[in-house]
py3Dmol code that shows the C-alpha trace and the ligand (Angstrom):
import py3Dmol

protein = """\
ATOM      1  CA  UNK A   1     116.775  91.417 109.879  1.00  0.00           C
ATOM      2  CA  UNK A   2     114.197  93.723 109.391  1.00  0.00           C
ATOM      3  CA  UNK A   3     112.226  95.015 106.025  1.00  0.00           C
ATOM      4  CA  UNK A   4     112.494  98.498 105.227  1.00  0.00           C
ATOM      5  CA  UNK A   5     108.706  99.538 103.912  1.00  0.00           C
ATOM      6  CA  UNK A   6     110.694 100.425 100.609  1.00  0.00           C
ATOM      7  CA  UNK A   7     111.736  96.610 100.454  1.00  0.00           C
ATOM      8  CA  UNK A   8     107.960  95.339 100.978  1.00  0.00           C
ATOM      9  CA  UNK A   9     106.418  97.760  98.850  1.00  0.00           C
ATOM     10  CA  UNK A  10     108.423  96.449  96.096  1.00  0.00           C
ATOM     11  CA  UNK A  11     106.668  93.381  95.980  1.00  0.00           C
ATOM     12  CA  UNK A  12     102.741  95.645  96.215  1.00  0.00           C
ATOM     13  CA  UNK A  13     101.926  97.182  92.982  1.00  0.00           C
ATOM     14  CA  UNK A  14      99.274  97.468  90.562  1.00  0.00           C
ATOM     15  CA  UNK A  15     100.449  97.179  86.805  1.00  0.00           C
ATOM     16  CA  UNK A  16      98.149  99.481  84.298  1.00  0.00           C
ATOM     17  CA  UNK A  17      97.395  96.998  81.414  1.00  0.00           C
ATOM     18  CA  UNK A  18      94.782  99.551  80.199  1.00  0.00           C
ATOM     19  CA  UNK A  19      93.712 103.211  81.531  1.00  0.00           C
ATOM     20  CA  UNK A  20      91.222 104.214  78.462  1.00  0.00           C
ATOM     21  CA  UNK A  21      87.847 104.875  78.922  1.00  0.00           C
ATOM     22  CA  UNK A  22      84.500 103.512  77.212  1.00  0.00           C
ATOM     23  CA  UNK A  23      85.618 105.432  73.650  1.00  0.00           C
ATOM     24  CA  UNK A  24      87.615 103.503  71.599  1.00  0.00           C
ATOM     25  CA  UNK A  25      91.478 105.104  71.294  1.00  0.00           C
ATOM     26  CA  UNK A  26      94.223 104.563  69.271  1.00  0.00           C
ATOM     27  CA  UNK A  27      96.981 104.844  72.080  1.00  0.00           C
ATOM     28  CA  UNK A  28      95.125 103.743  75.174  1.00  0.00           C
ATOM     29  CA  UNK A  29      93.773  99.787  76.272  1.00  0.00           C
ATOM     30  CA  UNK A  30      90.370  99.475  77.514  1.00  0.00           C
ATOM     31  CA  UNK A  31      90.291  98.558  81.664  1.00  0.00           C
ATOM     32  CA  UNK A  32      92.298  95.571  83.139  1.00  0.00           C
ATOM     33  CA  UNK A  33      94.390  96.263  86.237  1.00  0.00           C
ATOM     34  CA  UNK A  34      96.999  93.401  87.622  1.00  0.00           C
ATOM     35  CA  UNK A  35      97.495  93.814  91.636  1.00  0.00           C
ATOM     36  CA  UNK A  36     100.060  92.187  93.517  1.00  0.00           C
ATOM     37  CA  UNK A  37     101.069  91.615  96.576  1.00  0.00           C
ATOM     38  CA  UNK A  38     103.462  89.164  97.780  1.00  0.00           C
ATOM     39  CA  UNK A  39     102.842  85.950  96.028  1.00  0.00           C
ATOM     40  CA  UNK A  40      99.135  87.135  95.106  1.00  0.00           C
ATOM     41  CA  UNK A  41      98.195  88.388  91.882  1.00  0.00           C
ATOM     42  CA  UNK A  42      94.736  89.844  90.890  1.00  0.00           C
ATOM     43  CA  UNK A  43      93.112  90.571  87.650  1.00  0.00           C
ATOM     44  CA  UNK A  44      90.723  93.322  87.722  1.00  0.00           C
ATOM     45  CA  UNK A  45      88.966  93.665  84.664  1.00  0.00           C
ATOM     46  CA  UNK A  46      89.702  92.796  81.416  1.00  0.00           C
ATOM     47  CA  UNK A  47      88.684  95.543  79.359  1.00  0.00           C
ATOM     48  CA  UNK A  48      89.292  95.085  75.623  1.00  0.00           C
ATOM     49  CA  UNK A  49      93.423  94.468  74.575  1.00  0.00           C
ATOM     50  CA  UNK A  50      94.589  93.042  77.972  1.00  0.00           C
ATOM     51  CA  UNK A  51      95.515  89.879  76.613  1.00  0.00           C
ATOM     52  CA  UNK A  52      98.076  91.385  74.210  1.00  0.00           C
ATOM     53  CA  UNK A  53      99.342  93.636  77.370  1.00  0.00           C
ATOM     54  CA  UNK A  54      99.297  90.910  79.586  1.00  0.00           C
ATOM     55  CA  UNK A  55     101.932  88.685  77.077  1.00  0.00           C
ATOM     56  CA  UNK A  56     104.208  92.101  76.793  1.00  0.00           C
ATOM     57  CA  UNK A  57     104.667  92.279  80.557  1.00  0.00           C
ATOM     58  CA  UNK A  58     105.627  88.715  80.537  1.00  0.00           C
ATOM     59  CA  UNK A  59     103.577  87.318  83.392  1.00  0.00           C
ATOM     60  CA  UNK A  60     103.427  84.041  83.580  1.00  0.00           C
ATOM     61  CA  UNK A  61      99.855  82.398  82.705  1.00  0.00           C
ATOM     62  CA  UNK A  62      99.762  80.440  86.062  1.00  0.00           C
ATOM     63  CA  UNK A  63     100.571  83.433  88.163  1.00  0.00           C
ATOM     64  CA  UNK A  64      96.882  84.969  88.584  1.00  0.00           C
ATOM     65  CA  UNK A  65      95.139  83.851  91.451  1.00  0.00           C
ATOM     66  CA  UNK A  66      91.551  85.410  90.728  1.00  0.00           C
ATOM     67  CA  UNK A  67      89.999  87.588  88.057  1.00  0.00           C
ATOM     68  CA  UNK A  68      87.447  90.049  89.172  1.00  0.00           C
ATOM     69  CA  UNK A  69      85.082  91.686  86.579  1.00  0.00           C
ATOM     70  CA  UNK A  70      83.815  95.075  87.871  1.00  0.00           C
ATOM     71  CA  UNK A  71      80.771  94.929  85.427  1.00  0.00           C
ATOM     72  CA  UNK A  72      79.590  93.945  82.446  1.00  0.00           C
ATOM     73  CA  UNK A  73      80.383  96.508  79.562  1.00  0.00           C
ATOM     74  CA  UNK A  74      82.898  95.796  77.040  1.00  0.00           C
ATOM     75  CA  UNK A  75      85.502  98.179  78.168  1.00  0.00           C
ATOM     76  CA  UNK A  76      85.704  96.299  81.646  1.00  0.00           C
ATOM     77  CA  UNK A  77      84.679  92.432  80.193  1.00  0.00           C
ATOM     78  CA  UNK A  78      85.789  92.750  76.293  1.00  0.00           C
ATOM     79  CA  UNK A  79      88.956  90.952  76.557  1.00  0.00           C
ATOM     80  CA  UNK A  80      87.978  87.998  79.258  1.00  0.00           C
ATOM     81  CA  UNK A  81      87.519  85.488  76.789  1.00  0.00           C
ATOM     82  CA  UNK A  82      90.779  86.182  74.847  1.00  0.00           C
ATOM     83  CA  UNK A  83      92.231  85.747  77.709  1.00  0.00           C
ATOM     84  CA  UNK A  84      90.816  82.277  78.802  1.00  0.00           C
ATOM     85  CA  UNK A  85      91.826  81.414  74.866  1.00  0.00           C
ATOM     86  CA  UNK A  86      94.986  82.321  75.677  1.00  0.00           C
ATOM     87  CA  UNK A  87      95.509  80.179  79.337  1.00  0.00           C
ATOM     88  CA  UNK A  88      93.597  77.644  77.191  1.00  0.00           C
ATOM     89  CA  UNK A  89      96.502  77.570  75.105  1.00  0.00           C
ATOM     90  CA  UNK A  90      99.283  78.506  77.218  1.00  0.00           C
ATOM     91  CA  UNK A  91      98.666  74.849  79.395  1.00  0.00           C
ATOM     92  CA  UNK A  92      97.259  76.748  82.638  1.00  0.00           C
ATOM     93  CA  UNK A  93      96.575  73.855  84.924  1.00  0.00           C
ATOM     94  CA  UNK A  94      95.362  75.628  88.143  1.00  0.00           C
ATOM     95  CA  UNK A  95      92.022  76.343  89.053  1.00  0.00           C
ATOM     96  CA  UNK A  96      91.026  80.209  88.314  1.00  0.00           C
ATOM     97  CA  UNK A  97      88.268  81.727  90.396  1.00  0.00           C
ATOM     98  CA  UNK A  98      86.610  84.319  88.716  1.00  0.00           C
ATOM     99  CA  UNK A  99      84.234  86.497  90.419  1.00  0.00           C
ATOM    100  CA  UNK A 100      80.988  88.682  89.115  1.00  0.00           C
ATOM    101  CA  UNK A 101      77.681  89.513  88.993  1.00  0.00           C
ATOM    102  CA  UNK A 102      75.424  86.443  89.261  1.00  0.00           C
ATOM    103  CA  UNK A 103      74.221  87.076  85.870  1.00  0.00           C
ATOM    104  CA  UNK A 104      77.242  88.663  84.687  1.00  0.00           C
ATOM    105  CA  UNK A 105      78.547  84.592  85.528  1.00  0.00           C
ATOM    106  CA  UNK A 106      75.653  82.913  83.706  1.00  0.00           C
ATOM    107  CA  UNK A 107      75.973  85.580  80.457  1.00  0.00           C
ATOM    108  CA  UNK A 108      80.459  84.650  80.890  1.00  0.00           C
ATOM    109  CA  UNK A 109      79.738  80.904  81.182  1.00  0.00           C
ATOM    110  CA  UNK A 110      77.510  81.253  77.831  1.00  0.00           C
ATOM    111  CA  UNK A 111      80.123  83.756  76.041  1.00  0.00           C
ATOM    112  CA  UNK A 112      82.764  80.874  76.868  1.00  0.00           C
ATOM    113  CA  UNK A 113      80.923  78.080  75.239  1.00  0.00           C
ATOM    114  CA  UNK A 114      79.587  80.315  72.269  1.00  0.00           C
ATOM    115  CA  UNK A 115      83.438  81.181  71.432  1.00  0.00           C
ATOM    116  CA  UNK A 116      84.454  77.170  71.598  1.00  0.00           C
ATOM    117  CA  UNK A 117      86.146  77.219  74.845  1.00  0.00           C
ATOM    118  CA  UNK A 118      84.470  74.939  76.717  1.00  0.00           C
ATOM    119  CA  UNK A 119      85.244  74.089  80.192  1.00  0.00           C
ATOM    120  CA  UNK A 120      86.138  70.199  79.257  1.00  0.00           C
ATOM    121  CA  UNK A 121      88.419  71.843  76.501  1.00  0.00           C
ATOM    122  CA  UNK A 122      90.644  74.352  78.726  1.00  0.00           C
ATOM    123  CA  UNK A 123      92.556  72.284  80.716  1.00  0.00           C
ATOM    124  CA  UNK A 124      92.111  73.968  84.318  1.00  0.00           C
ATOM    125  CA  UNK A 125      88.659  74.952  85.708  1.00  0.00           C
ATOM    126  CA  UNK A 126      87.075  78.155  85.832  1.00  0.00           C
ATOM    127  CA  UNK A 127      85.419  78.634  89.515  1.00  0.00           C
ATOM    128  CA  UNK A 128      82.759  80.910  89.179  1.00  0.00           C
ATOM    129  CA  UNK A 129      82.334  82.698  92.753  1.00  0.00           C
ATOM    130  CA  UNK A 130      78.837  85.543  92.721  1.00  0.00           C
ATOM    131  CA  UNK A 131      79.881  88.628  93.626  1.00  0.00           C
ATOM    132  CA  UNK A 132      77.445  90.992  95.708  1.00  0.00           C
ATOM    133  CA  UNK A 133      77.761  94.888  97.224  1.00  0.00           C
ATOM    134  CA  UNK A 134      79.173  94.438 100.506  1.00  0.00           C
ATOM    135  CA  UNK A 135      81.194  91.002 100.012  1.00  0.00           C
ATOM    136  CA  UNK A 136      84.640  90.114 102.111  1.00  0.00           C
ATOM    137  CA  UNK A 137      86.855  88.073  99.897  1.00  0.00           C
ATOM    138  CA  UNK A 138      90.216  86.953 100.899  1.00  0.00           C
ATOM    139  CA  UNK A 139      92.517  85.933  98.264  1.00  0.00           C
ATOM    140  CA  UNK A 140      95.856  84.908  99.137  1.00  0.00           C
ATOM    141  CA  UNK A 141      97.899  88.018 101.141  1.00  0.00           C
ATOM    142  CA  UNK A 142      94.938  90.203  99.711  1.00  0.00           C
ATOM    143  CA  UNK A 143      91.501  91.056 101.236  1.00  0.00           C
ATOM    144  CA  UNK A 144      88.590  92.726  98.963  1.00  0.00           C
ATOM    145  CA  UNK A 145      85.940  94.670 100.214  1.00  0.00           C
ATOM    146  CA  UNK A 146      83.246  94.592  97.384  1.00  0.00           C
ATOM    147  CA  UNK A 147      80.937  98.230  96.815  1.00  0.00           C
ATOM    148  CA  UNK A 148      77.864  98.941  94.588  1.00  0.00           C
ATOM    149  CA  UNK A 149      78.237 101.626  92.536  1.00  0.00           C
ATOM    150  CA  UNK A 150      75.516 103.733  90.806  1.00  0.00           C
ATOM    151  CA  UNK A 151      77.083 103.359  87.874  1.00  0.00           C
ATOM    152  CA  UNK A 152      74.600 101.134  85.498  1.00  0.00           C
ATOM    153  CA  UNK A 153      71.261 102.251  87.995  1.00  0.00           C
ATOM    154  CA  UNK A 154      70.041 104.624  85.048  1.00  0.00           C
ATOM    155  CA  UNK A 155      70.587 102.096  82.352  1.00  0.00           C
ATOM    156  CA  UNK A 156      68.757  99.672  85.182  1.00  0.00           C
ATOM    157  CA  UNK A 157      66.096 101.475  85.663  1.00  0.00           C
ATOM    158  CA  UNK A 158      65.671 101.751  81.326  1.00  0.00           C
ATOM    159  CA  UNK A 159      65.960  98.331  80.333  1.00  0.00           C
ATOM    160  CA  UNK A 160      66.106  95.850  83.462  1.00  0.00           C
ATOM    161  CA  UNK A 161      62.512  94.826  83.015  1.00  0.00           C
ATOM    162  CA  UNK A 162      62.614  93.829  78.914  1.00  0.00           C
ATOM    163  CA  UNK A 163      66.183  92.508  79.486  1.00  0.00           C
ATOM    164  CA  UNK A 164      65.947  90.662  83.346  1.00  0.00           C
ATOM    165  CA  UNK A 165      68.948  88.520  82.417  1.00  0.00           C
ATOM    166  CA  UNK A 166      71.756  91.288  81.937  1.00  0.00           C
ATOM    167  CA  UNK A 167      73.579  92.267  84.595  1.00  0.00           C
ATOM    168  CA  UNK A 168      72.952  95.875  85.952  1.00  0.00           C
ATOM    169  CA  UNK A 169      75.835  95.952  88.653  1.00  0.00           C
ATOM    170  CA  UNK A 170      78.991  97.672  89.003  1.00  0.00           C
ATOM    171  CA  UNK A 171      81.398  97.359  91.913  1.00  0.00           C
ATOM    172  CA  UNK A 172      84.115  99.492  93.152  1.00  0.00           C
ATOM    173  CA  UNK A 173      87.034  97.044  95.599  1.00  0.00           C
ATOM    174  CA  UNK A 174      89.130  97.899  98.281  1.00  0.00           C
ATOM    175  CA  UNK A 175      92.193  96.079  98.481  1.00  0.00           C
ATOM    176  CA  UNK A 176      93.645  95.653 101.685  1.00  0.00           C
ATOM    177  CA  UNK A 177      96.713  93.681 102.856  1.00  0.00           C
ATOM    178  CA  UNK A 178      99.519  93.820 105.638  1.00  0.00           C
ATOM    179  CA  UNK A 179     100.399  97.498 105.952  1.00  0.00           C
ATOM    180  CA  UNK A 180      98.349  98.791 102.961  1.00  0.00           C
ATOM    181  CA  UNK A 181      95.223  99.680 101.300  1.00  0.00           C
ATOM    182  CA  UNK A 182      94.004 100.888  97.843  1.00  0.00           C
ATOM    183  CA  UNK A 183      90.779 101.428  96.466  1.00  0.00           C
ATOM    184  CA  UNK A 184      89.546 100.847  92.875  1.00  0.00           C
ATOM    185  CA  UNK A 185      86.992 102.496  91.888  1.00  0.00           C
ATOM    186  CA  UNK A 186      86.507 100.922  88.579  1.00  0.00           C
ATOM    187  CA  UNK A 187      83.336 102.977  87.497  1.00  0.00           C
ATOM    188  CA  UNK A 188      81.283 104.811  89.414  1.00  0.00           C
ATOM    189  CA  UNK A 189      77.879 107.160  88.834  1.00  0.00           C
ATOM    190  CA  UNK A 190      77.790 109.712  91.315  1.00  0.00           C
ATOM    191  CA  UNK A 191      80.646 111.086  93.962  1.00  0.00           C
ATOM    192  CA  UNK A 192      78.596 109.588  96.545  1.00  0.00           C
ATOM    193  CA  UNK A 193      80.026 106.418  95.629  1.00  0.00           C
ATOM    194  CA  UNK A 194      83.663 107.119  96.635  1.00  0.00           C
ATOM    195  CA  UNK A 195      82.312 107.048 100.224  1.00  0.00           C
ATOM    196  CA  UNK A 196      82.635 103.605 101.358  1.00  0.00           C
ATOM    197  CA  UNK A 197      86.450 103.533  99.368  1.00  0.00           C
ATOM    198  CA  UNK A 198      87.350 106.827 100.984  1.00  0.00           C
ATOM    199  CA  UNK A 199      86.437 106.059 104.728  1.00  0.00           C
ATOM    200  CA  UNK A 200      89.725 104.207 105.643  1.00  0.00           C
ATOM    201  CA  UNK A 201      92.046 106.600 104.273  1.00  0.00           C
ATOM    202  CA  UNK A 202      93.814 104.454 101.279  1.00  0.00           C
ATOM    203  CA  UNK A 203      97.337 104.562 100.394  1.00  0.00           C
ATOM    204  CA  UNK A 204      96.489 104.755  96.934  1.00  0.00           C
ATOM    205  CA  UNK A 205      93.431 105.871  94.948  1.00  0.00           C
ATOM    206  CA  UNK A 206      93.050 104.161  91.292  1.00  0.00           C
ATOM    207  CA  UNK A 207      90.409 106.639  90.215  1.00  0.00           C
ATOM    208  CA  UNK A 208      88.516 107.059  86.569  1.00  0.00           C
ATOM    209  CA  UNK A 209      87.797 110.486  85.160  1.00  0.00           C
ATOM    210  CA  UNK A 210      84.498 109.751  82.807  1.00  0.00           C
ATOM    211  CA  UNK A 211      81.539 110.210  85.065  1.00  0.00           C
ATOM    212  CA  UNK A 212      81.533 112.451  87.373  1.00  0.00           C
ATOM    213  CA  UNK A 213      82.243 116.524  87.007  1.00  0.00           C
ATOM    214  CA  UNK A 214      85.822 116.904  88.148  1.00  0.00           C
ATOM    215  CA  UNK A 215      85.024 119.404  90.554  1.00  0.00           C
ATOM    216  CA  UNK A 216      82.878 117.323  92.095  1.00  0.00           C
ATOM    217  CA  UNK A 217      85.287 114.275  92.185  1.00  0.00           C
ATOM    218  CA  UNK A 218      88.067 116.748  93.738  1.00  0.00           C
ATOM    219  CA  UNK A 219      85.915 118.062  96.180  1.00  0.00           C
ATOM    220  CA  UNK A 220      85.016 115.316  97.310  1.00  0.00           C
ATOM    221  CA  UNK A 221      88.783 113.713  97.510  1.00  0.00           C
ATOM    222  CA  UNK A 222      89.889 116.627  99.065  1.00  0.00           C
ATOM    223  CA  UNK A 223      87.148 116.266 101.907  1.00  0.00           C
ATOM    224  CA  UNK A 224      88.490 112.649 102.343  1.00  0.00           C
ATOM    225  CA  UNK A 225      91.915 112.724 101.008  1.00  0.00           C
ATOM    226  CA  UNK A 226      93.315 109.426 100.232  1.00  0.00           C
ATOM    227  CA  UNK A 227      97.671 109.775  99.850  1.00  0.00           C
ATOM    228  CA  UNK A 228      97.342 109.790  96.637  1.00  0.00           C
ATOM    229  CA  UNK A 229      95.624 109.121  93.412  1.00  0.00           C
ATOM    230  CA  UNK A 230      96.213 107.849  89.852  1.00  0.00           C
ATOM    231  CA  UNK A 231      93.204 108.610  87.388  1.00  0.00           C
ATOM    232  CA  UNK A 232      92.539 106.360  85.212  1.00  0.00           C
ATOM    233  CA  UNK A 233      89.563 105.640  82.370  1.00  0.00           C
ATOM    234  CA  UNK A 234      90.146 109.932  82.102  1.00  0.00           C
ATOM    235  CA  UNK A 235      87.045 110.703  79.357  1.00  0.00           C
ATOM    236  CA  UNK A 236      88.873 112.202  76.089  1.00  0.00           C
ATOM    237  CA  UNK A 237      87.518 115.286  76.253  1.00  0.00           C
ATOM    238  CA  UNK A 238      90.152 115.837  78.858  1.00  0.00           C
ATOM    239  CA  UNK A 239      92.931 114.476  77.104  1.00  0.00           C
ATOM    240  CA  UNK A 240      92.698 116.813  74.100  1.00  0.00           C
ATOM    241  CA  UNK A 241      94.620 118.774  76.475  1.00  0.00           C
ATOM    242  CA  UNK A 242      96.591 116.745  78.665  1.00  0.00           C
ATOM    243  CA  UNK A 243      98.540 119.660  80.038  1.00  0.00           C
ATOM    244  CA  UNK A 244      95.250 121.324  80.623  1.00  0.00           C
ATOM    245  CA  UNK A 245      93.643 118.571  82.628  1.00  0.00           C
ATOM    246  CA  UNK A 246      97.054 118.264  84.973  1.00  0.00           C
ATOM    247  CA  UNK A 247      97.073 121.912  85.624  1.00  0.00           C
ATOM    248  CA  UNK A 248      92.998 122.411  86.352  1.00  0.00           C
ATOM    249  CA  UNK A 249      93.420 118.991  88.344  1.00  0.00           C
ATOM    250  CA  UNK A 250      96.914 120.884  90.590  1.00  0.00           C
ATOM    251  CA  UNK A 251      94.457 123.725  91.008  1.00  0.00           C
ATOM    252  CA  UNK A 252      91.610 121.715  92.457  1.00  0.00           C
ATOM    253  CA  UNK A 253      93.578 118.850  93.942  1.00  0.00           C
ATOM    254  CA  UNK A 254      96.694 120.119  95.731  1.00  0.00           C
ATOM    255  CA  UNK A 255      98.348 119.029  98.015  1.00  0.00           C
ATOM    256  CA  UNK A 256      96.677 115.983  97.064  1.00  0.00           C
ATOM    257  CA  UNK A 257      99.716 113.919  94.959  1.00  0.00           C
ATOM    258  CA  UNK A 258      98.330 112.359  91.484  1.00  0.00           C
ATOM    259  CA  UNK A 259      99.416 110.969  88.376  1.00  0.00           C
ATOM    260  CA  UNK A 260      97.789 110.215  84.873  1.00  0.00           C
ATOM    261  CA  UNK A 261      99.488 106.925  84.242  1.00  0.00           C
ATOM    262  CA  UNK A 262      99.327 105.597  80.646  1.00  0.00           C
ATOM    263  CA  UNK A 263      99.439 101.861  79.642  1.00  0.00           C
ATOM    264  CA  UNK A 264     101.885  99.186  80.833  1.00  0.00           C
ATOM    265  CA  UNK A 265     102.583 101.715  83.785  1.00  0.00           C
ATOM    266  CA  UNK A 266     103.227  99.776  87.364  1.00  0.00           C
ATOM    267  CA  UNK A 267     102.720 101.607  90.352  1.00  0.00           C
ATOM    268  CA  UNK A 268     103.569 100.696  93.692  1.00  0.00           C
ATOM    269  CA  UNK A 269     102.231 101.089  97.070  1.00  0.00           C
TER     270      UNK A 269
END
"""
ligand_1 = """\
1
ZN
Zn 84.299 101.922 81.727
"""
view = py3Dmol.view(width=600, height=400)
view.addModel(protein, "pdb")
view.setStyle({"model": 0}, {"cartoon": {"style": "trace"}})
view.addModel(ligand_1, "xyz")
view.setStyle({"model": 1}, {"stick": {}})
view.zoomTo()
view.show()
């Protein structure tokens, strides 16, 4: 018997626990993405409220295979240790690897104790794995390619020598697997950091809307066009009109196929 790509792209998706942006917003999470494929399932980012999302979809609390934290502000990292209270509590026995910034790990490991979860307290162990531009990671059915962004060079360049112990990357993924591949861009600085995601065409585009002029960011997907794109993190000023943005984004984008997707949304690909 054979699969139909319908059948097997059934079990790829990427559920939308939160699409806001840095702002806080009455209606909208802050970033955490679940990915899965097959029997894998990846947590990328844990902005601010994905704890509370995470319980809604049901999922069970042994089911993650890896959490990945894009970088260190709270809209990406807000909710992380919630959610170790909450596998604390929910009896997770199996190792999670969690992958960031060097320092990003040594500020985490800190946050952890400083909140009372220690790691002799929780029950399963937290494997910290550095993550660096250019990594390969393979996690279950699901490889990673691991980008630098721009995204945190300014603030870098401003404060990186009073405070050497914060973490001043970002990373944009690619997520590859039999038959597929998205790309994350989680946040980014400059369009010249879609390059490495765009290269390989992807399947799917998970895209934020906050920091780069949207002509820029359509010109440049329209140079590269992945098959489509889902914006995500969209800055507010473009939601004040959500008809608005949709229409300019048809009239720079097409043929291009996007969507806006709001919370709790699951896409497949
Ligand atoms: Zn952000």
């Amino acid at each position: 018997m054979t699969s139909s790509p319908s059948a097997s792209s059934l079990s790829r998706s990427v559920t939308c626990f939160g699409v806001g942006e840095g702002w806080p917003s009455g209606d909208r999470r802050h970033a955490s993405f679940l990915y899965r494929c097959g029997r894998t399932a990846l947590l990328l980012d844990c902005g601010d409220g994905m704890s509370s999302a995470f319980k809604a979809a049901g999922i069970a609390y042994e089911e993650v295979d890896a959490v990945l934290i894009s970088h260190m502000h709270s809209d990406h990292v807000g909710g992380f240790s919630m959610f170790v209270q909450s596998l604390w509590l929910q009896q997770r026995r199996r190792p999670l690897p969690v992958y960031a910034a060097p320092r990003a790990i040594t500020a985490l490991k800190a946050w952890l104790e400083a909140v009372v979860l220690p790691p002799e307290l929780l029950g399963f162990e937290i494997v910290w794995r550095p993550l660096r531009g250019g990594d390969h990671l393979r996690l279950g059915e699901i490889e990673v390619t691991v980008s630098p962004t721009s995204h945190l060079e300014s603030l870098r360049q401003s404060f990186e020598a009073r405070y050497p112990a914060t973490a001043f990357e970002a990373f944009s993924f690619v997520i590859e697997g039999s038959g597929f591949r998205v790309a994350h861009t989680a946040d980014i600085g400059d369009v010249r950091d879609l390059q490495p995601l765009l290269k390989k065409r992807p399947d799917l585009l998970i895209c934020e809307l906050s920091h780069v002029e949207l002509e820029a960011l359509c010109a440049a997907l329209k140079a590269s066009p992945p098959a489509r794109v889902a914006f995500v993190h969209v800055a507010r000023e473009h939601l004040e009109s959500p008809a608005g943005v949709e229409a300019r984004l048809h009239t720079l984008l097409d043929p291009v196929p996007f969507s806006l997707p709001k919370d709790g949304e699951v896409i497949t690909f």
